[in-house]
LUMDOFI-576867 format. One line per 5 residues: number of its first residue (from 1); their letters; for each residue x, y, z of N, C-alpha, C. Coordinates in steps of 0.02 Angstrom, whole numbers. Layout:
# LUMDOFI-576867
NUM) A) X:Y:Z:X:Y:Z:X:Y:Z ~ ...
# end
This chain:
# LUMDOFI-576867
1) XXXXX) -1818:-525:-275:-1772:-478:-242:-1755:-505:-173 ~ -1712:-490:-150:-1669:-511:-74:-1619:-443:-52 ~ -1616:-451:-3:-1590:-407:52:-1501:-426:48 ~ -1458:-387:17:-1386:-397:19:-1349:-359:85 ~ -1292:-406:95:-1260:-386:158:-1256:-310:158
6) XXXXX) -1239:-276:111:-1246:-193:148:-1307:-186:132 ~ -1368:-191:147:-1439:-179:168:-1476:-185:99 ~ -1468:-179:53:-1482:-137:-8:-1538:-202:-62 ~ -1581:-195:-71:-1614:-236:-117:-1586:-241:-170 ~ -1596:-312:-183:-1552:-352:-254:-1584:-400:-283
11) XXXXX) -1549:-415:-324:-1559:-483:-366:-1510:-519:-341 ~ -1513:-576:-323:-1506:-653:-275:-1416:-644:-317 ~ -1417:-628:-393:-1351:-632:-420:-1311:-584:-388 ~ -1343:-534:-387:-1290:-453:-341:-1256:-490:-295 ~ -1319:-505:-239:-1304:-514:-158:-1254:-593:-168
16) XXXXX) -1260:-629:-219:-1218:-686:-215:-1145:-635:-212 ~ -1130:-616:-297:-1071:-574:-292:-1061:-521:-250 ~ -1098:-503:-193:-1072:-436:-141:-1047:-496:-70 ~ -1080:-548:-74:-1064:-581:-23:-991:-616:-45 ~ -975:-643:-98:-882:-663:-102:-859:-586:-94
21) XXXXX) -867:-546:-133:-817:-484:-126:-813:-480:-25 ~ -878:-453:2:-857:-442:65:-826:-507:108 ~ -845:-574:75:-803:-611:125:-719:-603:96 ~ -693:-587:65:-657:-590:33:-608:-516:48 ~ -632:-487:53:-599:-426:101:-591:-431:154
26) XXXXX) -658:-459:210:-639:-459:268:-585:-492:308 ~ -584:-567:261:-515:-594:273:-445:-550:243 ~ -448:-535:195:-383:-484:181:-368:-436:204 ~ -423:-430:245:-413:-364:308:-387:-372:354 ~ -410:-456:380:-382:-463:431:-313:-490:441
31) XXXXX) -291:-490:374:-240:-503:357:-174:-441:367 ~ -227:-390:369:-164:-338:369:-160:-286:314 ~ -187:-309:270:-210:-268:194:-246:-217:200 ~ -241:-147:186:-271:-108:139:-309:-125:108 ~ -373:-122:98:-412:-132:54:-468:-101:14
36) XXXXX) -448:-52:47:-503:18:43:-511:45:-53 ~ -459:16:-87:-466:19:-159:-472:-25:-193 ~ -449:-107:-158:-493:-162:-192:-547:-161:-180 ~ -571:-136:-143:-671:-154:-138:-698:-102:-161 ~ -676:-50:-167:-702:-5:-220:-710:-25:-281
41) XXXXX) -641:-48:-323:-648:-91:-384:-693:-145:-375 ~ -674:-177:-326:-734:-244:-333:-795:-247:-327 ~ -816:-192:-286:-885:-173:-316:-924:-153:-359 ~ -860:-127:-415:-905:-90:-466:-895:-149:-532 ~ -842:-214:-510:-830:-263:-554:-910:-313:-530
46) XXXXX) -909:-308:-485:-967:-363:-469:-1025:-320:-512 ~ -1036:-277:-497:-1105:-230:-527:-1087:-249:-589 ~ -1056:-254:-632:-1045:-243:-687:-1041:-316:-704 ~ -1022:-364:-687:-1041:-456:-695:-1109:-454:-680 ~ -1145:-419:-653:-1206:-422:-645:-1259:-412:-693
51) XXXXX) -1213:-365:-707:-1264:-327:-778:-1273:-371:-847 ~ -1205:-414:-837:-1188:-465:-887:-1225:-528:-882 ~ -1269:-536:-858:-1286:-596:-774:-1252:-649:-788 ~ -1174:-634:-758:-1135:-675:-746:-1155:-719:-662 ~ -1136:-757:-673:-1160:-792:-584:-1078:-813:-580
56) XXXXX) -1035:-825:-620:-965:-832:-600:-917:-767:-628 ~ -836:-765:-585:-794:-726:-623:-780:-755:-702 ~ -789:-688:-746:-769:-721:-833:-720:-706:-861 ~ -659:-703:-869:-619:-688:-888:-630:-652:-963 ~ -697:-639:-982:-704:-598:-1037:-725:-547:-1011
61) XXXXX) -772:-554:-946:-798:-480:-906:-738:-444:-897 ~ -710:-474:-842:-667:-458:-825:-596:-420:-843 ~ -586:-430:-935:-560:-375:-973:-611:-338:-988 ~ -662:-345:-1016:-686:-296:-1035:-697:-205:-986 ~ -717:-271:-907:-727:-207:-851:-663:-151:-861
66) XXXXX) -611:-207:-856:-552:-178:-851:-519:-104:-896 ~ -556:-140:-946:-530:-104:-1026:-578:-33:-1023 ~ -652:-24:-963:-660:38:-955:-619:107:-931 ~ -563:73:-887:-507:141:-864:-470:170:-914 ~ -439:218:-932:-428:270:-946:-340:257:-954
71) XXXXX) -309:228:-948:-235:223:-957:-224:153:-943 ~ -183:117:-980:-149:59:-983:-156:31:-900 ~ -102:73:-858:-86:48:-795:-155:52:-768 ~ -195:107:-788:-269:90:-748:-291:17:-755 ~ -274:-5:-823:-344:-61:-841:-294:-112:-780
76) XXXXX) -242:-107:-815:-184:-160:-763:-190:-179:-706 ~ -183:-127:-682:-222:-131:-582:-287:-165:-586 ~ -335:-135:-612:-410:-159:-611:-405:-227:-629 ~ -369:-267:-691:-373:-320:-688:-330:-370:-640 ~ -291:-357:-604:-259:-397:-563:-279:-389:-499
81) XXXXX) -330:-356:-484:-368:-343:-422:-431:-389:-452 ~ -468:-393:-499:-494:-457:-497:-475:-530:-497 ~ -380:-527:-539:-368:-581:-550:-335:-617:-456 ~ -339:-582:-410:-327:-596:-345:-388:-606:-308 ~ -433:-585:-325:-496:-597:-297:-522:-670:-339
86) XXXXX) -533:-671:-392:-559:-746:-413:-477:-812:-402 ~ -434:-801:-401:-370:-843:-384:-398:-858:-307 ~ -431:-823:-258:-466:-838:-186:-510:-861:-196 ~ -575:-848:-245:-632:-896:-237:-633:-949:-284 ~ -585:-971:-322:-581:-1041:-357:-562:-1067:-308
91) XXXXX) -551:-1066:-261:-530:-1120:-209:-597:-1156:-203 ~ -638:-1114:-197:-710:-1171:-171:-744:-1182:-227 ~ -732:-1154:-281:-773:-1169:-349:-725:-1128:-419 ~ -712:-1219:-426:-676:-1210:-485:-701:-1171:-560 ~ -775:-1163:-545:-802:-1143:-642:-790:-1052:-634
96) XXXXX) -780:-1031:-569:-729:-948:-588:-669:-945:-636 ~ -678:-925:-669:-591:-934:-718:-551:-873:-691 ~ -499:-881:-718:-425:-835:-687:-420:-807:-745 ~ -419:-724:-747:-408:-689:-801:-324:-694:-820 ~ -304:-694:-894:-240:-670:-871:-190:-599:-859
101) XXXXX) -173:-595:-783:-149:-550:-759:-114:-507:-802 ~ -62:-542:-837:-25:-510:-901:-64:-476:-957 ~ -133:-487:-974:-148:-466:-1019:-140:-398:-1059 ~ -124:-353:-982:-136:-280:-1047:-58:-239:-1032 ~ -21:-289:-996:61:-288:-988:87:-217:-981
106) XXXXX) 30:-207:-916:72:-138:-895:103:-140:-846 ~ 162:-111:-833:206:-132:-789:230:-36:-760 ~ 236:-59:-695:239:33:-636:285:34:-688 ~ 326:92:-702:386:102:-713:401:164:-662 ~ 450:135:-590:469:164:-577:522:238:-589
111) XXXXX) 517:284:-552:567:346:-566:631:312:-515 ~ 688:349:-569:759:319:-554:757:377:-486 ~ 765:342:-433:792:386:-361:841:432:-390 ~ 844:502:-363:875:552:-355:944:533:-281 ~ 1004:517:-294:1041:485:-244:1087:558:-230
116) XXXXX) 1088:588:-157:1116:647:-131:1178:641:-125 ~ 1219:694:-125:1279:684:-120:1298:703:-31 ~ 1353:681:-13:1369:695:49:1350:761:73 ~ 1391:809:26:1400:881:19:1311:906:15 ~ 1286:881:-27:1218:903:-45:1177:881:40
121) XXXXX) 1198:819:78:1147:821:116:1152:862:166 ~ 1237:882:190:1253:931:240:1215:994:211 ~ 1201:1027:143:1174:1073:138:1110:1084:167 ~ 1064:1019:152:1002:1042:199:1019:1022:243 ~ 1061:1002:272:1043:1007:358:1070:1060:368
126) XXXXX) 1116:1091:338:1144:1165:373:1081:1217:358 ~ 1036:1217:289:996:1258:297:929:1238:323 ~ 917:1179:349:866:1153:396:893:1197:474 ~ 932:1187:470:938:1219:540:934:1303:543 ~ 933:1330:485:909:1412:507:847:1414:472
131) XXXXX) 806:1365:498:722:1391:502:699:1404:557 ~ 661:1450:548:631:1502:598:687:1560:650 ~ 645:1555:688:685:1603:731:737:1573:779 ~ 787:1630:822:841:1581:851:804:1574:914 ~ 839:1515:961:785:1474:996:741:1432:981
136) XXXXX) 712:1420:924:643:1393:900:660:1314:903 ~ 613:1288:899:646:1210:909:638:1178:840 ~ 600:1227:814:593:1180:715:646:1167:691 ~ 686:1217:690:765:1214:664:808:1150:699 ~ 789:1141:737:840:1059:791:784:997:767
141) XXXXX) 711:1006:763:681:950:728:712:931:657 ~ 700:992:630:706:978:539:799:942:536 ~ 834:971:545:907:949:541:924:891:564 ~ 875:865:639:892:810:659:867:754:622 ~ 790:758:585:765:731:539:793:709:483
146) XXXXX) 818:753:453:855:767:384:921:714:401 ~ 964:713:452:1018:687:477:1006:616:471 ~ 955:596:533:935:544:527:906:502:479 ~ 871:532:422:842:491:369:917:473:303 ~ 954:541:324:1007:501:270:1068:451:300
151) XXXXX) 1067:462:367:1111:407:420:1085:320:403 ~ 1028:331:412:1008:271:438:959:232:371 ~ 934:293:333:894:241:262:828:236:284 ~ 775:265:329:722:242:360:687:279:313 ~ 630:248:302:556:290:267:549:344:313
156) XXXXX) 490:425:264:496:459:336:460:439:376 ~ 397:394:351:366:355:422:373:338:465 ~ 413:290:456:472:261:489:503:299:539 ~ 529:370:509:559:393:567:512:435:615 ~ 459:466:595:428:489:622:374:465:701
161) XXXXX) 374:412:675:344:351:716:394:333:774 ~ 457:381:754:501:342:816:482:381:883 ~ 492:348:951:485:354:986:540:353:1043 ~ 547:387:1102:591:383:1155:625:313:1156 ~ 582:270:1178:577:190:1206:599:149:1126
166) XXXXX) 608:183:1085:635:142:1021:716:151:1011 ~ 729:180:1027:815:205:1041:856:158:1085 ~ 906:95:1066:922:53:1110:1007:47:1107 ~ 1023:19:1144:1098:-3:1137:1110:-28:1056 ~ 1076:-70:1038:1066:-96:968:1049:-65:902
171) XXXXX) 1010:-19:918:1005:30:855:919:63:861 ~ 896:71:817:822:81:834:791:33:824 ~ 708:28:838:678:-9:848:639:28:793 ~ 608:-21:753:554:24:705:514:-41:708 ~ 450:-23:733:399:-51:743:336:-37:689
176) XXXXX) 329:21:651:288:30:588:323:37:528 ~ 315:-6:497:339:7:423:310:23:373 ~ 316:24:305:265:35:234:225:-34:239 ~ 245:-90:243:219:-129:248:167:-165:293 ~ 179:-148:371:134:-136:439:139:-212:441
181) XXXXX) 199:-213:436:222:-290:468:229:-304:526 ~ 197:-344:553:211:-379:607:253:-392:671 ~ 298:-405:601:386:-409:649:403:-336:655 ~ 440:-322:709:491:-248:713:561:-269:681 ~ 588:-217:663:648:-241:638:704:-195:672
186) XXXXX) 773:-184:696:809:-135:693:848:-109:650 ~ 850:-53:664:898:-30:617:961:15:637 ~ 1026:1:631:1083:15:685:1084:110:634 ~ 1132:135:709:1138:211:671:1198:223:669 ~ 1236:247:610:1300:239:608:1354:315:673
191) XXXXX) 1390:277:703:1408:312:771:1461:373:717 ~ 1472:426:724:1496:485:708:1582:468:738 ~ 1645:502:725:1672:513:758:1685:548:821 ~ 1640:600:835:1622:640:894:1599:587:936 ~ 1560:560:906:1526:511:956:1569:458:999
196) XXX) 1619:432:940:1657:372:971:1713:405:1040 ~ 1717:472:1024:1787:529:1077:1740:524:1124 ~ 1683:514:1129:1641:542:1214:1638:481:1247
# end
């Protein structure tokens, strides 16, 4: 038995496989990644190569782990979250094999966007604006919100995140995205005719 990086007594095979998984996050962390649901999976894939006493990734474990979830797209995710994790540690040792990602060929199927009509968006903003009471400032948030997300195309993150100091001659500044990229990007706001008379 040996002492594995999160404290926990093991077999030398565990703490081998807990030590790629955590080096292996911590760089994808520092990368910028989310990872809070690959290492969940990857922990319970390593436990489970363990049990197999695998000492490498197997591309037979590795469906099989997979093939424990509960819906197609489950096993799907689960296996391409290992097949990204061993595609990183064949770099230093080639006898990990690469499952194939395609195997259980589930694919998101997105929902077709609901696209508003002009008419439809002036409706909620006209009834965004009689919420609450008169005076209230919810009613000038919600409408201006509503305005702005169909003006300009921004996630509501995106807009929410905006700030005073993001508002420029140029357009906005959006500094957080879905992605938590790096770069800021702008995004121009289309000027009204009222706007262009002042």
């Amino acid at each position: 038995m040996s002492v594995c990086s999160n404290g926990s007594r093991s077999p030398g095979r565990r703490c081998s496989h807990d030590r790629r998984v955590q080096t292996y996050l911590v760089l994808r962390r520092a990368a910028g990644f989310d990872m809070s649901n690959a290492g969940y999976l990857l922990a319970s894939f390593a436990g489970f190569a363990v049990a197999r006493n695998d000492t490498h990734v197997l591309s037979a474990t590795a469906i099989a782990w997979a093939s424990q979830a509960a819906s197609v797209a489950q096993r799907d995710v689960r296996l391409k979250t290992v097949c990204r994790f061993a595609r990183h540690i064949r770099v230093e040792d080639q006898r990990h094999e690469l499952p194939p990602s395609n195997h259980f060929g589930g694919r998101k199927k997105r929902r077709v966007p609901y696209i508003y009509t002009n008419s439809e968006v002036g409706r909620l903003v006209q009834a965004a604006s009689r919420l609450g009471h008169h005076g209230a400032l919810r009613p000038h948030t919600y409408s201006t919100l509503l305005a702005l997300l169909s003006a300009t195309g921004l996630r509501i993150s995106e807009a929410l995140n905006l700030r005073l100091a993001d508002i420029t001659a140029d357009g906005l500044l959006i500094r957080e995205t879905k992605f938590k990229r790096l770069v800021s990007r702008r995004c121009m706001i289309p000027r009204s005719q009222a706007y262009n008379d002042t």
